[in-house]
KEDREN-590749 format. One line per 10 residues: their letters; for each residue x negated, y negated, z of C-alpha. Coordinates in nm, 2 decimals, m for minus. Example, Ala and Ser with C-alpha at 12.3 -4.5 7.8 and 13.67 -1.06 7.14 Angstrom:
AS> m1.23 0.45 0.78 | m1.37 0.11 0.71 .
# end
This chain:
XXXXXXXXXX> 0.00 0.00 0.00 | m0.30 m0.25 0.07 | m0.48 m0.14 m0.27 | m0.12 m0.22 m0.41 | m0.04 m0.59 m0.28 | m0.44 m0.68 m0.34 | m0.36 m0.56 m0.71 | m0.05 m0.82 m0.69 | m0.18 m1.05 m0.58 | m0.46 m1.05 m0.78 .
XXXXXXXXXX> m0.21 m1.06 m1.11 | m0.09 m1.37 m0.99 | m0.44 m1.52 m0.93 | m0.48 m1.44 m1.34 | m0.12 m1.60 m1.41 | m0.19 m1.90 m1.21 | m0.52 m1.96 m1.42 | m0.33 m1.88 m1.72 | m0.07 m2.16 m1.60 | m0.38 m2.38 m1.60 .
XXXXXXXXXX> m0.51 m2.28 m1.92 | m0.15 m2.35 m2.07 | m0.21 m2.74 m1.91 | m0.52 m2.76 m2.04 | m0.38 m2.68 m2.38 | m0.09 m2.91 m2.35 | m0.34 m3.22 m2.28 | m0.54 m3.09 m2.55 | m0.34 m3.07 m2.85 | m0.06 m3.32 m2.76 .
XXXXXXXXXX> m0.23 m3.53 m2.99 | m0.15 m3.32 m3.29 | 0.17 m3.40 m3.24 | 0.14 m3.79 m3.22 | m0.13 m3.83 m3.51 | 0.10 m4.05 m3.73 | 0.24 m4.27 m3.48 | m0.11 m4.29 m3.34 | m0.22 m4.41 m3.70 | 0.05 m4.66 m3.76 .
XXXXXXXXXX> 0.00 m4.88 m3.41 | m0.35 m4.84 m3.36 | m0.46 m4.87 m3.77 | m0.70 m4.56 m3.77 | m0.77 m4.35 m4.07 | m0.75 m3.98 m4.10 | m1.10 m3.96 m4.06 | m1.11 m4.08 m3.76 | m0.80 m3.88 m3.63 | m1.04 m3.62 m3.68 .
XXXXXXXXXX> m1.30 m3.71 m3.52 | m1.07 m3.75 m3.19 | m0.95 m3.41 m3.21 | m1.29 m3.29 m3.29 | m1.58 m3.38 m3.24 | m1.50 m3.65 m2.96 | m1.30 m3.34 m2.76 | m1.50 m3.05 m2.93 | m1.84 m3.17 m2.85 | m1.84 m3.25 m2.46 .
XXXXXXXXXX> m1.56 m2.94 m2.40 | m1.86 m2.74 m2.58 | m2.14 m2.92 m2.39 | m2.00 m2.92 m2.07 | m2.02 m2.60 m2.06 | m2.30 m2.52 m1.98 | m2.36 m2.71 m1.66 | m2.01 m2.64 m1.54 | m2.08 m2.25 m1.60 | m2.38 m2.30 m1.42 .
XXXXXXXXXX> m2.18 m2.47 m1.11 | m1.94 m2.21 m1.12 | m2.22 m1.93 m1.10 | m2.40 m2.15 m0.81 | m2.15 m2.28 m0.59 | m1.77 m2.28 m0.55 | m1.54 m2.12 m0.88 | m1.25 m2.25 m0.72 | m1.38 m2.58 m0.66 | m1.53 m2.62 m1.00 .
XXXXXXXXXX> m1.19 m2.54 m1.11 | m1.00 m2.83 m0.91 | m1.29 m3.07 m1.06 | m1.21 m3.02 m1.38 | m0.85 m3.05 m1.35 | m0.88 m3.36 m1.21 | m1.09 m3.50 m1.42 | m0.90 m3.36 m1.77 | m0.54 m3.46 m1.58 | m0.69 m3.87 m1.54 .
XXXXXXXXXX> m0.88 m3.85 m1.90 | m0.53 m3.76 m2.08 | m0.37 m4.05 m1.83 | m0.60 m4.26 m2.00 | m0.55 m4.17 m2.38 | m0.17 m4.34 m2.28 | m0.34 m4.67 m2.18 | m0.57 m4.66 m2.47 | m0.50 m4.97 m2.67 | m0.75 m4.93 m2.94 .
XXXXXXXXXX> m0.98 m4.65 m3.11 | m1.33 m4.65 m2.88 | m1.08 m4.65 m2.57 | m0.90 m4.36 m2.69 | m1.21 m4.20 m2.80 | m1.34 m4.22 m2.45 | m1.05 m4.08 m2.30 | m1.08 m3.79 m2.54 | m1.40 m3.74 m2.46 | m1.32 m3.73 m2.07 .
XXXXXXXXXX> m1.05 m3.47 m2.17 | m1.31 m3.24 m2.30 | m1.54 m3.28 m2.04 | m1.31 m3.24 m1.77 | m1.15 m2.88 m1.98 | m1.48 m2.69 m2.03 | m1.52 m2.56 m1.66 | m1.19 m2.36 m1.64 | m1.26 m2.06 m1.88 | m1.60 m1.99 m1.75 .
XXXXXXXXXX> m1.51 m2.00 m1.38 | m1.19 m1.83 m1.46 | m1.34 m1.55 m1.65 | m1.63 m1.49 m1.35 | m1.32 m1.48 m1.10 | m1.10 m1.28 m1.33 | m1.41 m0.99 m1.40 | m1.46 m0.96 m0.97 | m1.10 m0.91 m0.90 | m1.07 m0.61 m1.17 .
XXXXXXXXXX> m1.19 m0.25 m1.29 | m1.40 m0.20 m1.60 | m1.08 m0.03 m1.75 | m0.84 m0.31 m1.72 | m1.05 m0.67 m1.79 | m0.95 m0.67 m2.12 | m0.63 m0.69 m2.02 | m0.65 m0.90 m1.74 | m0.89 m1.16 m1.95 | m0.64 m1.15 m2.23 .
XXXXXXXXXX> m0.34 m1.22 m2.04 | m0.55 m1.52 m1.90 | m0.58 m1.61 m2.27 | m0.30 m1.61 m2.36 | m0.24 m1.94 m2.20 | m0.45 m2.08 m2.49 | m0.23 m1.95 m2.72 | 0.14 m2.04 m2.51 | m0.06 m2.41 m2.43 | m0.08 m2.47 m2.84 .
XXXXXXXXXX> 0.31 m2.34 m2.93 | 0.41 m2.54 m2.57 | 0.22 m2.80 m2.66 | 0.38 m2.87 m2.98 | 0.72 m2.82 m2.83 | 0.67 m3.03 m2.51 | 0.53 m3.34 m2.64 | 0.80 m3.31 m2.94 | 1.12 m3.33 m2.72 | 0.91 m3.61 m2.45 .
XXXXXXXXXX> 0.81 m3.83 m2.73 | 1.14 m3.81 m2.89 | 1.32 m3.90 m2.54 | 1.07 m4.20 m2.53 | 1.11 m4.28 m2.90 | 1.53 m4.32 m2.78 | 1.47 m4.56 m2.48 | 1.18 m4.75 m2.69 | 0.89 m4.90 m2.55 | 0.80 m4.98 m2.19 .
XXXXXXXXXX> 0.67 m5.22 m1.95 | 0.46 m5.11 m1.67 | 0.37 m5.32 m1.38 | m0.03 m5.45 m1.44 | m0.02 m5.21 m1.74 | 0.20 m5.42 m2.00 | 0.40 m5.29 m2.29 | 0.35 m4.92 m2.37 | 0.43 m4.76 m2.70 | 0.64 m4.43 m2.69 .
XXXXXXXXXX> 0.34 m4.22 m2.79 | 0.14 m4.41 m2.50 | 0.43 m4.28 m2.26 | 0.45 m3.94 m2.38 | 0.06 m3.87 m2.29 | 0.06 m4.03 m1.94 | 0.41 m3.79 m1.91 | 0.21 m3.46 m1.99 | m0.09 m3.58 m1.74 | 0.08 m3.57 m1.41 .
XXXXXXXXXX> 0.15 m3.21 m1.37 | m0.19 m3.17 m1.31 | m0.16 m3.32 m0.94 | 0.06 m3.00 m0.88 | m0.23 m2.77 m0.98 | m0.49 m2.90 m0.82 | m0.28 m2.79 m0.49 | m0.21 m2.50 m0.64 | m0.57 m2.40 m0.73 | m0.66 m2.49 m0.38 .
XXXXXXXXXX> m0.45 m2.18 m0.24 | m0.68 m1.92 m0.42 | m0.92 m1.67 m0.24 | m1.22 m1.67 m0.47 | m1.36 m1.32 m0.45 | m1.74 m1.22 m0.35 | m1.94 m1.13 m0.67 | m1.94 m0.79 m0.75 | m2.21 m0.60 m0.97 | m2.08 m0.40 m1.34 .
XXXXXXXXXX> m2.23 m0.25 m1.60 | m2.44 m0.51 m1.70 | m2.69 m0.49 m1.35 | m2.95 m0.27 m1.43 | m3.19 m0.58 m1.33 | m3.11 m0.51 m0.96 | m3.25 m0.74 m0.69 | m3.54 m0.80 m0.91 | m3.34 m1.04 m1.18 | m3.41 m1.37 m1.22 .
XXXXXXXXXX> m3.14 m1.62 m1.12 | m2.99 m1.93 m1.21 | m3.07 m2.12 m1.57 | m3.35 m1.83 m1.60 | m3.10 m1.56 m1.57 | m2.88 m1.67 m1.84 | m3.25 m1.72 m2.08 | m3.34 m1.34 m1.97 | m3.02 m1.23 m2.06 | m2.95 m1.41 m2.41 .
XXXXXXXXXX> m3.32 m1.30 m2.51 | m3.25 m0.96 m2.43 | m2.95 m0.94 m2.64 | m2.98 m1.25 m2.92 | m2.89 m0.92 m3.18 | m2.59 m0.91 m3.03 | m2.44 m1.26 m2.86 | m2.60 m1.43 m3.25 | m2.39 m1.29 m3.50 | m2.10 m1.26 m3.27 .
XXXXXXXXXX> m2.11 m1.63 m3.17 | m2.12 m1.72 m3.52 | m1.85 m1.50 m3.64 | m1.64 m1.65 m3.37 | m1.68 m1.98 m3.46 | m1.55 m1.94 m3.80 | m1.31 m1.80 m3.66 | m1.26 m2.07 m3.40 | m1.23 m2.36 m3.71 | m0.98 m2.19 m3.86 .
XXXXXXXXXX> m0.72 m2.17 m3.54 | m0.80 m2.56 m3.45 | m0.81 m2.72 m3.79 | m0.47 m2.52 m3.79 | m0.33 m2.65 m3.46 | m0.47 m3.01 m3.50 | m0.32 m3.04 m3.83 | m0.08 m2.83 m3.96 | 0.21 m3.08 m3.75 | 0.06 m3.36 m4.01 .
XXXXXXXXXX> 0.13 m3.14 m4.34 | 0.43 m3.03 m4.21 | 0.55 m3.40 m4.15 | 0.39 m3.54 m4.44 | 0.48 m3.28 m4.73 | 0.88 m3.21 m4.57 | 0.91 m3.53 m4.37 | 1.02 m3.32 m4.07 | 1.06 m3.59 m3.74 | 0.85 m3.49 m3.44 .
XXXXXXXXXX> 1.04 m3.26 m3.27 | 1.13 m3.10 m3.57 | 0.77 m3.00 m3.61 | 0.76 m2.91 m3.26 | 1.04 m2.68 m3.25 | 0.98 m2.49 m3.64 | 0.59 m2.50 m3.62 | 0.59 m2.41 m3.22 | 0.79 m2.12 m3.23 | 0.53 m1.96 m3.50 .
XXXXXXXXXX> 0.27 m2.00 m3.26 | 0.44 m1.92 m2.96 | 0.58 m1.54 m3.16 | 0.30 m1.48 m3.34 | m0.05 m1.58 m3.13 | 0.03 m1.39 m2.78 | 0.16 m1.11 m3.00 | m0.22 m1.12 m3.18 | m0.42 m1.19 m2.84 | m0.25 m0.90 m2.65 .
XXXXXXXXXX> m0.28 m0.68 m2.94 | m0.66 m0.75 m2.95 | m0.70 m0.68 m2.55 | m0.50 m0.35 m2.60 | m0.68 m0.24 m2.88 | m1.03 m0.31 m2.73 | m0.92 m0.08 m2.39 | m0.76 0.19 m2.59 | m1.09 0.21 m2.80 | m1.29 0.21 m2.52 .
XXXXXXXXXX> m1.09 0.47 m2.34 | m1.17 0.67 m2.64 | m1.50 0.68 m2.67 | m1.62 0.45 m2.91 | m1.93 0.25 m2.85 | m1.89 m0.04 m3.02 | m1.45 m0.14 m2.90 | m1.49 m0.48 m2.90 | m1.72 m0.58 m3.15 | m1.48 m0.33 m3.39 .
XXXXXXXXXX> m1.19 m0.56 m3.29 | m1.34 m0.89 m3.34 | m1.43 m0.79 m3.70 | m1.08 m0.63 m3.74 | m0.95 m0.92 m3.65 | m1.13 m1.16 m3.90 | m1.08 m0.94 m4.19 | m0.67 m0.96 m4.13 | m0.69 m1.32 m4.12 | m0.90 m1.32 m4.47 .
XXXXXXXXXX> m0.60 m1.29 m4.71 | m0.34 m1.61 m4.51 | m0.66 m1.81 m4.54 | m0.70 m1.77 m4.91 | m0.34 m1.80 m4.97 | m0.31 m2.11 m4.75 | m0.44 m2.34 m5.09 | m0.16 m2.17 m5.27 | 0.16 m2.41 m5.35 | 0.47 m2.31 m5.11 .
XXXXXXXXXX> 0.77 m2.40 m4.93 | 0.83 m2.44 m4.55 | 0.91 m2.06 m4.51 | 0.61 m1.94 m4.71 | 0.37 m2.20 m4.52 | 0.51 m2.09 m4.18 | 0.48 m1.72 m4.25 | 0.12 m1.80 m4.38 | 0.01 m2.00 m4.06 | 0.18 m1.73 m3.87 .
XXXXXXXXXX> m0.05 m1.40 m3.98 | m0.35 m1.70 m3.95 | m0.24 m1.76 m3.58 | m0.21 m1.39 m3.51 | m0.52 m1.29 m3.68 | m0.76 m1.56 m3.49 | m0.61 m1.48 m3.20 | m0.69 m1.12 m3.15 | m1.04 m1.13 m3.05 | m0.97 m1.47 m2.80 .
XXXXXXXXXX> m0.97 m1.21 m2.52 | m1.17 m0.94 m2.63 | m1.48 m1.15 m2.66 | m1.48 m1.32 m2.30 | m1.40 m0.96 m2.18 | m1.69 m0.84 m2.33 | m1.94 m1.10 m2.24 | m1.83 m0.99 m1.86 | m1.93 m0.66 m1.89 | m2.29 m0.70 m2.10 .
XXXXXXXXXX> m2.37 m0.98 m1.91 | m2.57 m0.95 m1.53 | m2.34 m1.11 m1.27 | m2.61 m1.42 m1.22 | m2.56 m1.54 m1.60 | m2.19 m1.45 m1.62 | m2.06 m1.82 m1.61 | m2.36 m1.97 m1.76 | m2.34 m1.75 m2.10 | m1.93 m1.76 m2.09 .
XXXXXXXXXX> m2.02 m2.13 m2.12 | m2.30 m2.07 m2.37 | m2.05 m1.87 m2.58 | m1.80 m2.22 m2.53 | m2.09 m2.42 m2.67 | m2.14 m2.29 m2.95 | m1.82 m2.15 m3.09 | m1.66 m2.53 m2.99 | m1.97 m2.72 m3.11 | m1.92 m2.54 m3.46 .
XXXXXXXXXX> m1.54 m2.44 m3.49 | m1.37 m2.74 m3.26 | m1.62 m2.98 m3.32 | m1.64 m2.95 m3.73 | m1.31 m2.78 m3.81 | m1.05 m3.07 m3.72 | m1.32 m3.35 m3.80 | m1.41 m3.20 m4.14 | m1.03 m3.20 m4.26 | m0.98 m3.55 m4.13 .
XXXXXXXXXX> m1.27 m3.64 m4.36 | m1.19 m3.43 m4.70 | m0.83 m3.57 m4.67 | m0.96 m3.95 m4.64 | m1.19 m3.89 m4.94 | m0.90 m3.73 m5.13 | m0.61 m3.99 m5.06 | m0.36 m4.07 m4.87 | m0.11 m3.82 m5.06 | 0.05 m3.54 m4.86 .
XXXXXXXXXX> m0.09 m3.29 m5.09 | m0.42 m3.39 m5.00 | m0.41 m3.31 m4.69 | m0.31 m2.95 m4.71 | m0.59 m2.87 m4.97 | m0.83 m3.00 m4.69 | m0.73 m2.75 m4.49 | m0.81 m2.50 m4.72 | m1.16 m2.63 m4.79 | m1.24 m2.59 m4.44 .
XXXXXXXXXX> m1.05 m2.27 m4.33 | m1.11 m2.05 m4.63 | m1.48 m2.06 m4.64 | m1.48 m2.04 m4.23 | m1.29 m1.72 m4.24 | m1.50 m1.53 m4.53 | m1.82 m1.65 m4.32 | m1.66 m1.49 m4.01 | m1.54 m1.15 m4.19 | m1.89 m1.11 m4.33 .
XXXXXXXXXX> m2.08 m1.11 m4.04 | m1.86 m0.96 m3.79 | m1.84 m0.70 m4.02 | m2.19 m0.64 m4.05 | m2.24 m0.67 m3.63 | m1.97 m0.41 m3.67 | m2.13 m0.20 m3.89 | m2.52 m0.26 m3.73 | m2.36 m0.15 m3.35 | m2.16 0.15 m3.43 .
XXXXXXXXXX> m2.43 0.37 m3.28 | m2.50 0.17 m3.01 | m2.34 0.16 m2.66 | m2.28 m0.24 m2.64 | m2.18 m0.28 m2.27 | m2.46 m0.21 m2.14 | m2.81 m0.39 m2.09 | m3.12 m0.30 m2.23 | m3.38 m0.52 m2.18 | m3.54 m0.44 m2.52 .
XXX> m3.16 m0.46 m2.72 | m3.26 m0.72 m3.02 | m3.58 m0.78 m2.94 .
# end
């Protein structure tokens, strides 16, 4: 009966962070939502839409990292956690008060910075609360907050910037006049005071050894831990992390601009786009991550060496054919049904990956490469993806058409990139027992 309530109430732990993850998501990709608006009152180009929702976000979430993963591994989980809420919760405040584009490209930035401590602390708290046999599950149900954050995203900030858009603008003591898209961000912000109390309530575990320990008391610690343990395997975490981020520009330049074709190509209001294009995400990426999670345990169960690294290139190679096609002329229906099998496709190996990094990872670099895998698969996919449509459709025109064929430029060539070398990593580690150490793997 005591095994059975700790196993509860260790589920909840993993939905609470999953809660989180879902906030972090909303404050995240809001913006999506507003880009036009946005565009029309502050006078800002494409271009530099796309720099807001990449590279300003993508490149501090991605750097961050690091040194948040390396708090989490030092001190407090938990607290690093609360910090980052805090600070991501005030940032998006801010983007509401932003009256021009360097103030709202500062508040973006704080977003980022303030978002890229919860996976890595979450994951390291996640792996010493479970068995080997169910983390991928556990992980992936944490995960799929990313994927319920994007579809709730576009359906929350639809229906709160249409209630705003009814009542019109607003005046705020000492804050002035404030432009329904303004309200609509400093509306999504404040549920983060509730989480930071409920955050506060969790027992962080004690660190536990897995698979990945053969070091023993000998291993280095700290920043030299995570520089052992990436030059003992930089075979393996290479090719993956660039397969991932291919993978990774395909599901953000999606999510960051698909609500702007969708507007612009079939003049769909807001919440419209909200309701239509958040109801494919919300069926089709949980469906994908859980799928992924199951697939890697059943795999492993079975035998085979190689489960998640099989999964991750399974996953890319599905996603191939709905990137190809997305360049192809279509309807709402066809679109949709497109950026649905894209959504489920990229969001397969979301779980499997972090899963994995848990187990072939030694419990002193667990947070710091989580965050090393953050780095680089946001540097590359969230950095470049939404910035490097925002500047193909500015070159192009203003046209609607445009903007939809950047998409294409960017995602297409990111998912046959992905599918080639996961593939290969695939194909190179099917003899090979991956979750497990060696120091002389890669080298």
């Amino acid at each position: 009966m005591h095994m059975e309530k700790g196993r509860i109430r260790d589920w909840l732990v993993v939905l609470l962070l999953m809660a989180a993850l879902i906030l972090s998501f909303v404050d995240r990709i809001g913006l999506s939502l507003l880009v036009d608006p946005i565009r029309a009152d502050l006078g800002i180009s494409d271009a530099e839409i796309g720099l807001l929702q990449g590279i300003a976000f993508g490149l501090f979430f991605a750097v961050m990292g690091l040194p948040l993963g390396w708090l989490a591994d030092r001190w407090s989980r938990k607290g690093t956690i609360m910090l980052g809420v805090g600070m991501w919760s005030v940032a998006t405040a801010a983007c509401g008060l932003a009256a021009n584009f360097p103030q709202l490209l500062l508040a973006r930035i704080g977003v980022g910075a303030g978002e890229a401590g919860l996976a890595p602390a979450s994951y390291s708290i996640v792996h010493d609360r479970f068995p080997r046999e169910q983390l991928g599950r556990a992980i992936s149900l944490f995960q799929v907050g990313g994927v319920l954050g994007a579809g709730l995203a576009l359906l929350i900030t639809g229906y709160v910037y249409r209630y705003f858009t009814g009542g019109g603008g607003a005046d705020l003591p000492l804050i002035g006049g404030l432009r329904p898209w303004q309200q609509t961000f400093l509306a999504i912000a404040t549920p983060g005071l509730l989480f930071l109390i409920l955050i506060a309530m969790i027992r962080e575990p004690e660190r536990v050894a897995g698979p990945a320990d053969a070091a023993g008391a000998g291993e280095p610690r700290g920043f030299a831990a995570m520089v052992a343990a990436v030059r003992a395997r930089i075979g393996l975490y290479l090719p993956l992390f660039v397969g991932m981020s291919g993978v990774i520009m395909t599901s953000y330049a999606l999510v960051s601009w698909m609500p702007a074709v969708l507007g612009r190509e079939f003049h769909w209001p807001a919440e419209v786009i909200g309701v239509r294009y958040g109801l494919v995400v919300l069926s089709a990426s949980p469906v994908g991550l859980l799928t992924g999670g199951w697939l890697a345990d059943a795999l492993l169960r079975s035998g085979s060496v190689n489960a998640h690294v099989r999964v991750v290139a399974l996953a890319a190679l599905l996603g191939l054919p709905f990137a190809l096609a997305l360049a192809l002329p279509s309807g709402p229906v066809g679109l949709l049904l497109v950026v649905g099998g894209l959504h489920f496709a990229a969001s397969m190996p979301m779980g499997v990956v972090p899963a994995f990094l848990q187990l072939a990872t030694p419990p002193a670099a667990r947070a710091q490469v989580s965050g090393l895998y953050v780095l680089f698969i946001n540097v590359v996919g969230l950095g470049l993806g939404p910035t490097l449509v925002g500047l193909l459709s500015t070159g192009m025109g203003p046209d609607a058409a445009s903007l939809r064929l950047s998409m294409a430029l960017v995602i297409g060539p990111a998912m046959l990139v992905a599918t080639a070398v996961l593939a290969w990593l695939a194909r190179s580690t099917r003899h090979e027992s991956v979750a497990d150490v060696r120091p002389a793997y890669g080298s």
